[in-house]
C-alpha positions in Angstrom: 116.3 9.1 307.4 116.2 12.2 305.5 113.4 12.5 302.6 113.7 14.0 299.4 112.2 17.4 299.4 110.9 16.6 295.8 111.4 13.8 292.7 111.6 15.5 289.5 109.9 12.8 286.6 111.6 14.1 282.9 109.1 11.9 280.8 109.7 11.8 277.2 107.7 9.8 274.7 111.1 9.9 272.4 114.7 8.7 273.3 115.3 12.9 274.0 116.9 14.0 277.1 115.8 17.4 276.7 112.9 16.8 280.6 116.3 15.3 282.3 118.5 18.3 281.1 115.4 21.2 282.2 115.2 19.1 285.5 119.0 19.2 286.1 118.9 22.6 285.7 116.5 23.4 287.8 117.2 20.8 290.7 120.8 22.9 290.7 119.6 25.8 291.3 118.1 24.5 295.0 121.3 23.1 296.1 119.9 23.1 299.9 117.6 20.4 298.9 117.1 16.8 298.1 115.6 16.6 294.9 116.1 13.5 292.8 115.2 13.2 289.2 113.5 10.3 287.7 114.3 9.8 284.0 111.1 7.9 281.7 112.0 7.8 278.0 110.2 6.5 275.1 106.9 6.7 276.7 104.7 4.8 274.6 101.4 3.9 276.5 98.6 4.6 279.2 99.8 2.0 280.9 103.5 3.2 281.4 101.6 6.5 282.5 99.4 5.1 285.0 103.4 3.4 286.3 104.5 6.8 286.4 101.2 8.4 288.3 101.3 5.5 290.7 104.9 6.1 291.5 104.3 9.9 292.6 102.2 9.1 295.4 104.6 9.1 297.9 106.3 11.9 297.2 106.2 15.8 296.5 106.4 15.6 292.9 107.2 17.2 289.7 106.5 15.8 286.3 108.8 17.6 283.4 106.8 16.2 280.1 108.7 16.8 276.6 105.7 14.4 274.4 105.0 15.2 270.8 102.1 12.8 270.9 98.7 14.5 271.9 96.4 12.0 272.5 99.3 10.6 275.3 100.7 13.5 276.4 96.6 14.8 277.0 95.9 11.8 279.3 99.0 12.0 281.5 98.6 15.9 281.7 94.6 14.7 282.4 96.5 11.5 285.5 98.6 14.6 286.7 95.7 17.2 287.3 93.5 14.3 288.7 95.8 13.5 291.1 96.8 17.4 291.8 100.2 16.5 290.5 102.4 19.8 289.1 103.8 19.1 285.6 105.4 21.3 283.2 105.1 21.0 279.4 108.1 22.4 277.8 107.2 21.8 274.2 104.1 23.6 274.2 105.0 27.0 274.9 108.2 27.0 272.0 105.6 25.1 269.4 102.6 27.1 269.7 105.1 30.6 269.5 107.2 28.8 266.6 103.5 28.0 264.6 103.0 31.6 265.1 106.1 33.0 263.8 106.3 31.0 260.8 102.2 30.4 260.2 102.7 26.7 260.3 101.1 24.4 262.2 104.0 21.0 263.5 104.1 17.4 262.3 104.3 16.1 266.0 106.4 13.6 265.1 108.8 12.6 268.3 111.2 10.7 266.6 111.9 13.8 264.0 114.7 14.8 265.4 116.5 11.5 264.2 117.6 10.4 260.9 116.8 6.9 259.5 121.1 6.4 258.9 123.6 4.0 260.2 123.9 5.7 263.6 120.2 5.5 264.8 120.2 1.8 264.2 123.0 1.3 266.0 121.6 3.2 268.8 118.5 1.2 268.8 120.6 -2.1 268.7 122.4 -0.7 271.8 119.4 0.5 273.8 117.6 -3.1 272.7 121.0 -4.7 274.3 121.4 -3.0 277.7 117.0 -3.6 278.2 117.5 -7.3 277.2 120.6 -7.9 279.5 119.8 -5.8 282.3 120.7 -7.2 285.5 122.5 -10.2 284.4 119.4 -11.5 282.6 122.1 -13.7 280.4 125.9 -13.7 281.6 127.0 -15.0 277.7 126.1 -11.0 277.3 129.2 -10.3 279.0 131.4 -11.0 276.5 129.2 -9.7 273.5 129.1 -6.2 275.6 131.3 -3.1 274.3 131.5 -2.5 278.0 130.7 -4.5 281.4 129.3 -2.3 284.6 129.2 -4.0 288.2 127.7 -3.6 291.5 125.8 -4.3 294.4 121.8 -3.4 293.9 121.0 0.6 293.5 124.1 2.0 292.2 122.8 3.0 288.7 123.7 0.6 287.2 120.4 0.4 284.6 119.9 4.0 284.1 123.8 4.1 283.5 123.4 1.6 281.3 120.7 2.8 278.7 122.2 6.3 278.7 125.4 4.9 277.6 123.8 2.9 275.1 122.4 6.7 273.5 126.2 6.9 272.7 125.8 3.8 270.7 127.5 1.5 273.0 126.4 -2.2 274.0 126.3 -2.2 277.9 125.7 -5.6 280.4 124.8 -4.7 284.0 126.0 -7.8 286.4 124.4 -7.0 290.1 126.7 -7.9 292.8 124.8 -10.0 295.8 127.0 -11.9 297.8 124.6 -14.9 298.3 125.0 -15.2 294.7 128.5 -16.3 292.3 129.6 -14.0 290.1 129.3 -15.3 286.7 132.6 -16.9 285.5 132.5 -14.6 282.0 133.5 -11.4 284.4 137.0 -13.3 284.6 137.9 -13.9 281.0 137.3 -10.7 279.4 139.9 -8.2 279.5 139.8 -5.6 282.9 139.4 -2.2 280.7 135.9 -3.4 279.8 134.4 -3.5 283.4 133.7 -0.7 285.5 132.8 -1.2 289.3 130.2 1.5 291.0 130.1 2.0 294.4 128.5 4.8 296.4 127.7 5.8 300.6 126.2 3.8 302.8 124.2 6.7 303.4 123.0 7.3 300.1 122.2 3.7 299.5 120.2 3.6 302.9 118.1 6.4 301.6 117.2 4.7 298.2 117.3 1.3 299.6 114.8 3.0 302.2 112.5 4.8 299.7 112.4 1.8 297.2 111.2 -0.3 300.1 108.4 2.2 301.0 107.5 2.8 297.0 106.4 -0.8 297.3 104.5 -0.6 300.4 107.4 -2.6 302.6 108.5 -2.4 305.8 111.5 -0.1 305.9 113.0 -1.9 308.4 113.9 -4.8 306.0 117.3 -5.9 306.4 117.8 -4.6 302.6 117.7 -1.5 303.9 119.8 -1.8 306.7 123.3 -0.1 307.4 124.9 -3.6 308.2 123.9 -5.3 305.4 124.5 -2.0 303.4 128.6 -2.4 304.2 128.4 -6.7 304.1 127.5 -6.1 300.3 130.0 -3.0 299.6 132.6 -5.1 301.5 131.8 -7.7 299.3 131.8 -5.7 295.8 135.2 -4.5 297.0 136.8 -7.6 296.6 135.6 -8.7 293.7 136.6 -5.5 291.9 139.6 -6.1 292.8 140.1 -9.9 292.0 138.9 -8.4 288.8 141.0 -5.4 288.7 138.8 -3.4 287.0 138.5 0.5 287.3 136.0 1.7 290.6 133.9 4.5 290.1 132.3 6.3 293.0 128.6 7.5 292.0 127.6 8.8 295.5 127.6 12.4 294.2 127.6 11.7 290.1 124.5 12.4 288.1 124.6 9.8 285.4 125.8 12.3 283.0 129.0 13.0 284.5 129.7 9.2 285.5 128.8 8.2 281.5 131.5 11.3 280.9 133.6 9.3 282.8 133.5 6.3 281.3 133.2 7.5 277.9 136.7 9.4 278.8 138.6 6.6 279.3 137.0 4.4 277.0 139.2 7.0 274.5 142.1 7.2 276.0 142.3 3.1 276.4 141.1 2.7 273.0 143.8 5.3 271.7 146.1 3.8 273.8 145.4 0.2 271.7 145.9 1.7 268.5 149.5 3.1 269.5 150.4 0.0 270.7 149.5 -1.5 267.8 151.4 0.6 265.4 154.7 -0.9 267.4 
């Protein structure tokens, strides 16, 4: 199995994507290597630091740290050097030169950079959905969801979840396993809504492989493995397509460009509505 050359954690004590974007960047510019980026937002406690520390262990790691609060963003720079972990601040440089030029010390406030209006509660409503219905957690989500995603287990379906729901939309995740039946509410909500993520068997072997070692299993487990790998894509297939919902193909798609995507034809389906409607 081939091993990441590095993971790349963007942590941000805000709902900013400003660590993800920097460690896009960068990651593109070493297009020889593996390097995966981890995304952390709204970093609120030591606790969710030590998480984060824990989860470096096993890897060559980078942390990216965009935090406004000192006191937190102290103690995980204070985790990263005590475990000789290499971390980048990116705020501190542009703040401290920014106090300079304009003789004015910052408020340090990481939520500053949104306004209290309309659109920031809805954001918060959406973000509060996709966490409290992750994987399933209540299929009658299904049908309060602006959109449905599906699939078997490591095909983004969380991360693509919440960074959908920073566009202000209400997402439900529904894992795929084929030991288990897929909840009846997938069938009586119209197709457009669902969207079904599939990826390599490789690329699921490495993750599936990685996952298993990040929690000090054997990576032989069959969860891992390349047959049971296909069973569950196999699987997923069909259902998509008793469904006949769109199938997206993540293998190669940071989460950006698959919510892109999404959002893309959520227009064009939604426009499509409204001109049908005028008829």
């Amino acid at each position: 199995m081939k091993m990441a050359n590095a993971v790349i954690y963007a942590i941000s004590d805000s709902f900013e994507e400003t660590a993800a974007t920097v460690a896009k960047v960068a990651a593109a510019q070493f297009a020889d290597s593996e390097i995966i980026i981890d995304r952390f937002l709204c970093v609120k406690d030591r606790m969710a630091i030590d998480q984060i520390i824990e989860s470096t262990k096993n890897f060559n790691s980078l942390l990216i740290i965009d935090m406004l609060q000192k006191e937190l963003k102290d103690y995980l720079i204070h985790r990263a050097m005590e475990y000789n972990i290499a971390y980048f601040d990116i705020m501190e440089q542009a703040l401290t030169t920014l106090s300079r030029v304009i003789n004015q010390k910052p408020k340090l406030i990481p939520e500053a950079t949104y306004q209290l209006n309309e659109e920031y509660f809805d954001r918060m409503e959406a973000i509060d959905f996709a966490v409290k219905y992750d994987d399933c957690k209540d299929p009658r989500a299904i049908k309060k969801a602006d959109l449905v995603l599906i699939g078997i287990s490591r095909t983004s379906k969380t991360p693509l979840s919440i960074f959908l729901a920073t566009k202000n939309i209400k997402v439900a995740n529904i894992p795929l396993v084929p030991e288990v039946v897929p909840p009846k509410e997938l069938f009586e909500i119209p197709k457009e809504r669902i969207f079904g993520l599939i990826t390599s068997k490789q690329k699921l072997n490495t993750i599936r492989m990685e996952r298993l070692k990040a929690h000090g299993l054997s990576d032989e487990a069959n969860y891992a493995s390349f047959e049971r790998i296909d069973y569950e894509l196999k699987y997923a297939d069909q259902i998509m397509k008793d469904i006949g919902c769109l199938i997206l193909n993540v293998a190669d798609k940071a989460i950006e460009e698959t919510a892109s995507t999404i959002l893309q034809i959520l227009k064009e389906v939604n426009a499509s509505e409204k001109i049908r409607l005028q008829f």
